[in-house]
C-alpha positions in Angstrom: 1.8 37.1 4.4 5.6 37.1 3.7 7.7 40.4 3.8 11.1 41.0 1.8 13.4 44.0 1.8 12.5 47.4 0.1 9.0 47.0 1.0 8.1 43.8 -1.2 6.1 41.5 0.0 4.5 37.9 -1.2 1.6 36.5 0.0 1.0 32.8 0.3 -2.4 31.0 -0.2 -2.2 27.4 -0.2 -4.9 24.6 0.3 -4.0 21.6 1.1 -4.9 19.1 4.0 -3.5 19.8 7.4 0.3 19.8 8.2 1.4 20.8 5.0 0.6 16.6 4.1 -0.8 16.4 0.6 -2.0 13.0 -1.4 -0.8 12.8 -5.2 -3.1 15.5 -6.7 -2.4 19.0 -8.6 -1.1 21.6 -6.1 -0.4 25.5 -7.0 0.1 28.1 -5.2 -1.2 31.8 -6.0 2.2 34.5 -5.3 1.0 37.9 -5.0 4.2 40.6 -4.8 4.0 44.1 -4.4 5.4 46.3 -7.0 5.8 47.2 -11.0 5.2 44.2 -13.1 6.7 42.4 -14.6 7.8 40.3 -12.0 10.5 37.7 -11.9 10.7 35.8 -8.6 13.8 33.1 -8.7 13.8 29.7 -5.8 15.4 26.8 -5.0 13.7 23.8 -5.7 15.1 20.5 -3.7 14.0 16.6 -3.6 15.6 13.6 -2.8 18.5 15.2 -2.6 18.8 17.1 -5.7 18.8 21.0 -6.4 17.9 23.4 -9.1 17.2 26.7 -9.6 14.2 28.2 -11.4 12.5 31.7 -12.3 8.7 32.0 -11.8 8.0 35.4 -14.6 4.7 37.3 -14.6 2.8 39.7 -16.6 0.4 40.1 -13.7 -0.2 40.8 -10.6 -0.2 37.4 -9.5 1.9 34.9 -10.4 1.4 30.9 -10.3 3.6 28.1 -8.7 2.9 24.6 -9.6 4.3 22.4 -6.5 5.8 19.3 -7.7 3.4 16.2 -7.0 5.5 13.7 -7.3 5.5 11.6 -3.9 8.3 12.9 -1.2 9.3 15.8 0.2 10.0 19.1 -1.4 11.5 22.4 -0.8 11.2 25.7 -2.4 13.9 28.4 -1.2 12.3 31.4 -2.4 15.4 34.1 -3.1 15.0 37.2 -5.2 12.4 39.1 -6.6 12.3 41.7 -9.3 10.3 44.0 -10.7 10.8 47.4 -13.6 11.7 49.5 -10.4 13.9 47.0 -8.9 16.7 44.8 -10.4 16.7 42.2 -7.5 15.1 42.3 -3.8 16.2 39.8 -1.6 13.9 37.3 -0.2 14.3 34.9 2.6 10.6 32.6 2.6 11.3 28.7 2.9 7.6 26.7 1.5 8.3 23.0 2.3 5.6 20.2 1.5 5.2 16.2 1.4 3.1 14.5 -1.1 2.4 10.7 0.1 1.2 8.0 -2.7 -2.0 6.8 -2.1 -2.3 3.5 -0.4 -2.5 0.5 -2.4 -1.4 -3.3 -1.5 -1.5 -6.2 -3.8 0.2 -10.0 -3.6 3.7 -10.0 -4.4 3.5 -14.0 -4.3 1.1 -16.3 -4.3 0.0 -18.9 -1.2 1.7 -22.3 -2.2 1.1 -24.2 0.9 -1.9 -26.1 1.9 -3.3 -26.0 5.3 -4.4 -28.7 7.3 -8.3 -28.6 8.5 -9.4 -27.1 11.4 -6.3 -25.2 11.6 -5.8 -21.3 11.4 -5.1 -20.0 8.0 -1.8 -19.3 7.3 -0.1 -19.3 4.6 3.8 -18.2 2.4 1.4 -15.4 0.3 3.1 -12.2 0.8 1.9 -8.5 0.1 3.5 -5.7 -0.4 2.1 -2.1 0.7 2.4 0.7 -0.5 1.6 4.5 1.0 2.8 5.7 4.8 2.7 3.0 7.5 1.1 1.9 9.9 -1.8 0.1 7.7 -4.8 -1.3 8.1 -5.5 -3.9 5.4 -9.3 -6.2 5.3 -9.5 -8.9 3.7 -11.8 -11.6 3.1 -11.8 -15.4 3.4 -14.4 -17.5 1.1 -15.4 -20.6 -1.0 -15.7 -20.6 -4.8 -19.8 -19.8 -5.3 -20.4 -19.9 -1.6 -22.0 -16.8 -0.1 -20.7 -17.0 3.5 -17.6 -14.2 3.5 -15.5 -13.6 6.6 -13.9 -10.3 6.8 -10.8 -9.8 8.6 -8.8 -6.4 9.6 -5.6 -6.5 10.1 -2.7 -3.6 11.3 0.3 -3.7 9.7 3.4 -1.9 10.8 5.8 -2.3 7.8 5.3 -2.4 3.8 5.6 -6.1 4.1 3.2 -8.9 5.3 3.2 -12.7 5.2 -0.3 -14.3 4.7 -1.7 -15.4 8.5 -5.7 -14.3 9.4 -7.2 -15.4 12.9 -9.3 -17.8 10.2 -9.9 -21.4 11.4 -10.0 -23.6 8.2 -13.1 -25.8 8.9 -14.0 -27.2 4.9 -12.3 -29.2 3.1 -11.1 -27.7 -0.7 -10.0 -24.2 -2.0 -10.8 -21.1 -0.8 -10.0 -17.3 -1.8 -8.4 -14.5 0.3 -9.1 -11.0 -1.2 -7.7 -8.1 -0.5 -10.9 -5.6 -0.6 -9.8 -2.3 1.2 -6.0 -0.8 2.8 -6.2 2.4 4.4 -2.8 4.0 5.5 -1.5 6.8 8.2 -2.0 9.5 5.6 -5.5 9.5 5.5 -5.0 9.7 1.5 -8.2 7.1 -0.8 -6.8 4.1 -2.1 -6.2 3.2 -5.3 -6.0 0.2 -7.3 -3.4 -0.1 -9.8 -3.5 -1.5 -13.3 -1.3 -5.1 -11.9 -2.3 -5.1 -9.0 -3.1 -9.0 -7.6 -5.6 -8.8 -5.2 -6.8 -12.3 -4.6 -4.9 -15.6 -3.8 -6.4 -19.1 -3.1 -5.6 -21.3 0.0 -6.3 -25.0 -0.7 -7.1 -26.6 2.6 -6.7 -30.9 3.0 -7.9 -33.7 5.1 -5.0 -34.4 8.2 -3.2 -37.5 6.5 -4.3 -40.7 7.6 -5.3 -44.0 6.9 -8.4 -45.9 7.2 -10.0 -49.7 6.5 -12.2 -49.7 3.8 -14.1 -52.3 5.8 -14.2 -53.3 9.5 -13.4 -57.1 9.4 -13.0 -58.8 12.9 -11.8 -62.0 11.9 -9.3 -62.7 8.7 -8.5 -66.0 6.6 -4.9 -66.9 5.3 -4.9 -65.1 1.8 -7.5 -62.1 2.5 -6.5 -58.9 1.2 -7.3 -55.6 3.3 -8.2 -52.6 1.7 -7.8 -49.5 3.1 -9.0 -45.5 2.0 -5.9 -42.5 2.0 -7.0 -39.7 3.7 -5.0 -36.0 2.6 -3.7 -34.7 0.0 -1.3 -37.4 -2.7 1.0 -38.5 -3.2 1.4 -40.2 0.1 4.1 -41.8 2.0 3.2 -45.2 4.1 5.5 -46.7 6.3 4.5 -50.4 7.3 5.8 -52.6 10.1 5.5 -56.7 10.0 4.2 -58.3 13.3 4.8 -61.6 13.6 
């Protein structure tokens, strides 16, 4: 309950989470003053640095302030109150709140690069996050049709993260890394958004090497060798000439 001069007093009911730390949903906030109606209450509103000043009228006994639910801090200087017995009452009462987004994440580029087998997965796929850091973000690693799915958790401190999973690479061809689930600081559900990208695909190669078609111990004057390209083309084959 919040007291002004001459008497008047407002009295604040708000639910919300803890700390004054809302997600994006529909806040208002019931204002009960004490007097004649009709009542005019005039604030300060401030976010992201700009100000304005409003006038909340009622007919009734209670009067009804939609907070702003836009994500970011806000701040409503409550100032003056009147009523039919009063022309203006001063009133000092400061209601500050934060709205957070709710967490999302999605690939802001593609992977490009092809790994190598056996080796860990890592990749230039980049996501961007969305919501209040730190995050946890799982994701999981898996072949086209196949039914074997490895889930990964990762933390991540800022709104930016390069693809790299503790994921060793052990078959050959493509494979897909979803996104499935980011949870954020807030505690605030996530949501998935309209363009959000949530899957990218890894193609993992054969270490380049080359190997004879054919194990032939002895060679005539004319014979041809064949030999098999292993990796991913086009290649590059340096030769040297023993004499």
């Amino acid at each position: 309950m919040l007291t002004g001069t001459r008497g008047s007093v407002l009295e604040k009911r708000i639910k919300w989470p803890c700390d004054s730390t809302v997600c994006w949903s529909l806040l208002w906030i019931p204002l009960i003053p004490l007097g004649q109606s009709p009542f005019e209450l005039g604030y300060r509103y401030t976010a992201d640095g700009h100000t304005s000043k409003h006038t909340l009228k009622s007919a009734q006994e209670t009067g009804i302030l939609h907070l702003a639910i836009d994500p970011g801090h806000h701040r409503y200087d409550f100032l003056d109150l009147k009523d039919s017995n009063y022309d203006s009452t001063s009133v000092n009462i400061v209601l500050e709140h934060d709205v957070y987004s709710r967490p999302s994440a999605s690939f802001s580029k593609l992977d490009t690069d092809s790994i190598c087998l056996d080796e860990p997965l890592r990749g230039d796929a980049k996501v961007q996050l969305r919501g209040k850091a730190p995050f946890v973000l799982t994701m999981t690693v898996r072949k086209p049709a196949s039914i074997k799915v490895e889930e990964h958790h990762m933390k991540v401190d800022g709104y930016d993260w390069t693809l790299e999973l503790p994921h060793v690479m052990g078959e050959v061809g493509r494979h897909e890394v979803t996104i499935t689930s980011v949870a954020d600081s807030s505690g605030c559900d996530q949501v998935v958004n309209e363009f959000d990208r949530l899957t990218t695909t890894v193609e993992v190669v054969e270490s380049a090497r080359i190997v004879p078609a054919t194990q032939q111990a002895d060679l005539c004057v004319g014979d041809t060798l064949d030999f098999l390209l292993q990796g991913k083309a086009p290649w590059t084959i340096e030769c040297v000439k023993c004499v």
